[in-house]
Each structure stands twice: as C-alpha cells, then as structure tokens.
C-alpha positions as a printed Julia matrix, in Angstrom:
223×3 Matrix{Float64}:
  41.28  -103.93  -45.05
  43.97  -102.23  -43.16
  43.59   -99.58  -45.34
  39.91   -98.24  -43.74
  40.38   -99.08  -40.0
  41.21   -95.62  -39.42
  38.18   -94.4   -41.36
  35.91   -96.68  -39.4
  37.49   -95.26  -36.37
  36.99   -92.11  -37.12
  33.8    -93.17  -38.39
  32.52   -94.3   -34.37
  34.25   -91.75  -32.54
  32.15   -89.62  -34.22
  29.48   -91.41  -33.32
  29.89   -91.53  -29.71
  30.35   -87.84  -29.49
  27.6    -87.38  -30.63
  25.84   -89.75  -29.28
  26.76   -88.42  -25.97
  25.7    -84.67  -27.09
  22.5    -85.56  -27.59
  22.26   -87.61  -24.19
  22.81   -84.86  -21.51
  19.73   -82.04  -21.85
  20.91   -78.19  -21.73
  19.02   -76.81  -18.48
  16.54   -74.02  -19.82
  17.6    -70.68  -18.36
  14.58   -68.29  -17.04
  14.77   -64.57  -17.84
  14.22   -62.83  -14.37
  12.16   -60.48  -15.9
   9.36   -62.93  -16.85
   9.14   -64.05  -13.27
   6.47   -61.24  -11.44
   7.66   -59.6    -8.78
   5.1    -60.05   -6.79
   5.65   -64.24   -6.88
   8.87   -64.12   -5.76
   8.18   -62.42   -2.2
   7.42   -64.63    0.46
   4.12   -64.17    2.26
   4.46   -62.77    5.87
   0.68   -62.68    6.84
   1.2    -59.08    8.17
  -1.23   -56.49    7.28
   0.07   -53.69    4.81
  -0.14   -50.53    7.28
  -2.31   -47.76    7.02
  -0.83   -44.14    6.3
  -1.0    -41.7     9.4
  -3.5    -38.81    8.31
  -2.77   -35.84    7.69
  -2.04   -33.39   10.2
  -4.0    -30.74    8.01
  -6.93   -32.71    7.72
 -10.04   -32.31    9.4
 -10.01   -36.09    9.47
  -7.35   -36.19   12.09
  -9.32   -34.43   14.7
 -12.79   -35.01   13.52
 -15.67   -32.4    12.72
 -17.39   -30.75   15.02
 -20.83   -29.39   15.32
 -21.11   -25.79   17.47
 -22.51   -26.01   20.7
 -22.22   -26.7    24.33
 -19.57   -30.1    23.62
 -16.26   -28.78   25.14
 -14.77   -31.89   23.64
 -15.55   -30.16   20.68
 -14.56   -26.86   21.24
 -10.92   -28.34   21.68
 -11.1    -29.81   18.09
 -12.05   -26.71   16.01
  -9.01   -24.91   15.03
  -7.89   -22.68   12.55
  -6.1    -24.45    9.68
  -5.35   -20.77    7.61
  -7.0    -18.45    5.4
  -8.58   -19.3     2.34
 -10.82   -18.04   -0.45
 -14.42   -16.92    0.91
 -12.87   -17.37    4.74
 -10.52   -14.54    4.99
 -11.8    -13.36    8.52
 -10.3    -13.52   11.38
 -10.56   -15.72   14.64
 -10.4    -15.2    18.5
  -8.99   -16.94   21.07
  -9.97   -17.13   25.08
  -7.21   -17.03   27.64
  -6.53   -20.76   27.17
  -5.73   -20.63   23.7
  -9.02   -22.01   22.26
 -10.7    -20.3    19.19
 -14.33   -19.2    20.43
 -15.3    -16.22   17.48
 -14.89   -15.61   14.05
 -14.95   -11.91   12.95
 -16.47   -12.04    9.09
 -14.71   -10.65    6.18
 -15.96    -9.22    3.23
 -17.51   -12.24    0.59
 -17.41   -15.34    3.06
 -19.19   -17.81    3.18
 -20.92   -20.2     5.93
 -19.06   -23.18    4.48
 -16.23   -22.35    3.66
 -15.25   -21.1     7.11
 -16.75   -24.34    8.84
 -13.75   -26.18    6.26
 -11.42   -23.69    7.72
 -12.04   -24.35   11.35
 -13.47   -27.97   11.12
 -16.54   -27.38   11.59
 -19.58   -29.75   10.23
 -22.67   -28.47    9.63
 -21.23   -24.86    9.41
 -24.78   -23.35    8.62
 -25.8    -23.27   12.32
 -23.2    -20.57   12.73
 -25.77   -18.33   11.86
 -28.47   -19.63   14.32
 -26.29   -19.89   17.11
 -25.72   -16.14   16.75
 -29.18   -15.45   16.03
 -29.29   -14.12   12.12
 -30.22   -15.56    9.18
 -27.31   -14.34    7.14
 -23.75   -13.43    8.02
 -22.11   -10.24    7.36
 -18.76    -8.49    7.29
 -17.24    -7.34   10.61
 -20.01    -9.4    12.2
 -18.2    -11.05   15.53
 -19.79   -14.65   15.68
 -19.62   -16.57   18.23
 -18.58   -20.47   17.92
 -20.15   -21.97   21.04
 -22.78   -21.48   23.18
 -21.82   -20.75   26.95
 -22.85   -23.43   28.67
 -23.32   -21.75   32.16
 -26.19   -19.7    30.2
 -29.55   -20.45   29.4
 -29.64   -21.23   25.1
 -32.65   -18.81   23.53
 -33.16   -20.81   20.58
 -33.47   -19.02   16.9
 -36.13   -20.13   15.06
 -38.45   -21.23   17.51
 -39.23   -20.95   21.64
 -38.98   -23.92   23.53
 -42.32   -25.86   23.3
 -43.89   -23.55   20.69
 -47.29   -24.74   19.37
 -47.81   -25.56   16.01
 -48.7    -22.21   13.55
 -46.5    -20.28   16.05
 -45.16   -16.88   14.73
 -42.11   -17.5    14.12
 -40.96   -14.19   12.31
 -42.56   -11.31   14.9
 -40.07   -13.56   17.77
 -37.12   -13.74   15.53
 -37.35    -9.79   14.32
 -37.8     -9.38   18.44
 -35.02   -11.6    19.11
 -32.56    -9.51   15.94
 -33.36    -6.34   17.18
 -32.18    -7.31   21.27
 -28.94    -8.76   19.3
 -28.22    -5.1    17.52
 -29.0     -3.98   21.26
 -26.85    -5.77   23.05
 -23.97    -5.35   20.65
 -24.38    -2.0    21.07
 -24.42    -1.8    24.66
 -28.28    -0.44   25.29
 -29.63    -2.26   28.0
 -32.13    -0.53   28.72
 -33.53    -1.53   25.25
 -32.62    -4.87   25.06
 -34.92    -5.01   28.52
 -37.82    -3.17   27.41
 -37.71    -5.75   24.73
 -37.75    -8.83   26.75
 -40.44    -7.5    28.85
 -43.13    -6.12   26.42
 -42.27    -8.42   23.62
 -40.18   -11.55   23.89
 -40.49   -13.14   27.26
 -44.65   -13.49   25.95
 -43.39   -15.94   23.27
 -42.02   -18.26   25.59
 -44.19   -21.38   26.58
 -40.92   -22.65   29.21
 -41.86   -21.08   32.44
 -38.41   -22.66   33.59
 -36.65   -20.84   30.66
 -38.51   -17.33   31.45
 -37.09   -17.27   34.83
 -33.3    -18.61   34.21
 -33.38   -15.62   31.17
 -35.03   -13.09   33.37
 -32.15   -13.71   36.11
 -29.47   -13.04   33.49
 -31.18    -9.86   32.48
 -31.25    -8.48   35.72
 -27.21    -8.92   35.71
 -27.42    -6.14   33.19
 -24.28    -7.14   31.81
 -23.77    -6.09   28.38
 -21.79    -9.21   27.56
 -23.97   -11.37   29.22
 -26.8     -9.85   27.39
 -24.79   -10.46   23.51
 -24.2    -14.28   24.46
 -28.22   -14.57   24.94
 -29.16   -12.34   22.12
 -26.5    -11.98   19.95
C-alpha cells in the first residue's frame, strides 16, 4: 500500500488543478474594430452645423430680378468672365454695377449667372429689344425717378392692340436716342408713339422728360 500513495497523490493533485481550471471562465476579449464607431460616441443632442455658403455663390446673396428694387441692385455683382458672358460691366460713382456692354456670342443667361441675376431674359425688355447684340450697352435697372415705357405693351392696352407698329416705334426712338438725335426721337413721340398710350397720367410724366431734351434722359426711356 505504501507503495501507491504517491501515485494517488499525484493522482488528486491533478485533479484539483484541473478542477480549478475549468472553474474560473476566461473573460472574452472584443476586437475594437467590430464595435461601430458611431456606437461608441455619446449623444450630445446638438444639431450637426450647416456649412457657410459659398462666397461665389449666387446663393449667398440671393437672385435678383432687374428693376426699380435698390435692395436688389446692391446684390447683383460681377462674379468674372465666363463662356458666352465675356462683356464687360459698368459701375456708377458708388461702386454698383448698373450696365453690361455685350460681347461677341453671349447669351441672356449666361450673363444673368454671371451677375446674379434671375430671370435674365428681361434684360432685353428692360432695354427695349428683342435680342441682344455685341457692343450693345444694356442697362440693368430701371431709374426709378423716371417714368418706365413698358416693351411689349402700353399701359392699359386693349385687347388685339398692335403690338409690333409700337414696339418698331419704340426701337427706332432707342437707335435715336443712342445716337444723340433728339429732334427725331421727338418727332417720334409726337406723330407716332404718345397715340398708343391709353395712360393719360403716363403721356404727361413722358412728355415732361422729353421736353428736358436730354440725350441721356431720352436713352433711359427709350433705350
């Protein structure tokens, strides 16, 4: 018997080791990488900000419509040449653009994108042409201290009205008054344009700018 008490020994040491192996569990170890990042940041309830725009949109200033708003007129500006708006823009003495002088191939469009300007079409009516053309000088707002003849139609026009005999009248005052012929751009008014008007009101405040006789007076009306 003496013989196997060290093999029986042996035999239950074992036994507890192991026995006390098996007992305690090995913690299970997370990979970080499984975990998604977006779990482990703690919610702070604060809105995620919204980018500044950009300074070359039209977006930070808004778009603008030509006319008599001189909110607006202090939003257009020039943000650089560009293909089919390679003309060039003037400024009055407090800095703000007030004409574009066409180049060759540009477009209505394309120069409302370059100056911010919505609705870029009624370029041409404010400056009394259907079309644009190179070299032509057009004007971005109306002048509010003058009376507005309107393009397409007089004020109060009756239904069927003429329109093209009063806008060929009105053209042909605009190539007058660019040119400097008063005299013509009157004889006009009198024996052809001022009968197309149904606003007695409008008649008179145009008539009193005519009798100014100044040329540039006369191309803000006409031209």
């Amino acid at each position: 018997m003496s013989i196997r008490l060290p093999a029986i020994a042996s035999a239950a040491a074992l036994a507890l080791a192991l026995s006390a192996c098996t007992a305690t569990p090995v913690p299970e170890v997370l990979e970080t990488s499984a975990v998604p990042a977006a779990a482990s940041a703690p919610e702070t309830g604060e809105a995620t900000p919204t980018p500044a725009p950009d300074a070359d949109s039209c977006d930070a200033t808004g778009w603008t419509t030509p006319g008599m708003d001189q909110r607006a007129a202090r939003e257009v500006r020039d943000r650089g040449s560009r293909l089919l708006a390679e003309g060039t823009v003037g400024h009055d003495a407090e800095g703000r653009i007030v004409t574009y002088t066409v180049a060759a191939g540009d477009a209505p469009d394309a120069i409302g994108q370059r100056l911010c300007i919505g609705n870029a079409g009624t370029l041409a009516e404010l400056n009394h042409t259907r079309t644009i053309h190179p070299d032509q000088v057009l004007r971005i707002f109306h002048d509010p201290s003058l009376p507005e003849v309107p393009y397409y139609n007089p004020v109060n026009a009756p239904a069927g009205f003429q329109q093209i005999p009063y806008q060929h009248t009105l053209e042909a005052m605009g190539t007058a008054a660019d040119a400097d012929d008063v005299a013509a751009v009157r004889r006009m008014w009198t024996d052809t344009l001022s009968g197309m008007f149904y606003d007695e009101g409008l008649v008179a405040r145009i008539q009193q700018q005519i009798d100014t006789s100044d040329p540039e007076v006369l191309r803000q009306l006409f031209s």
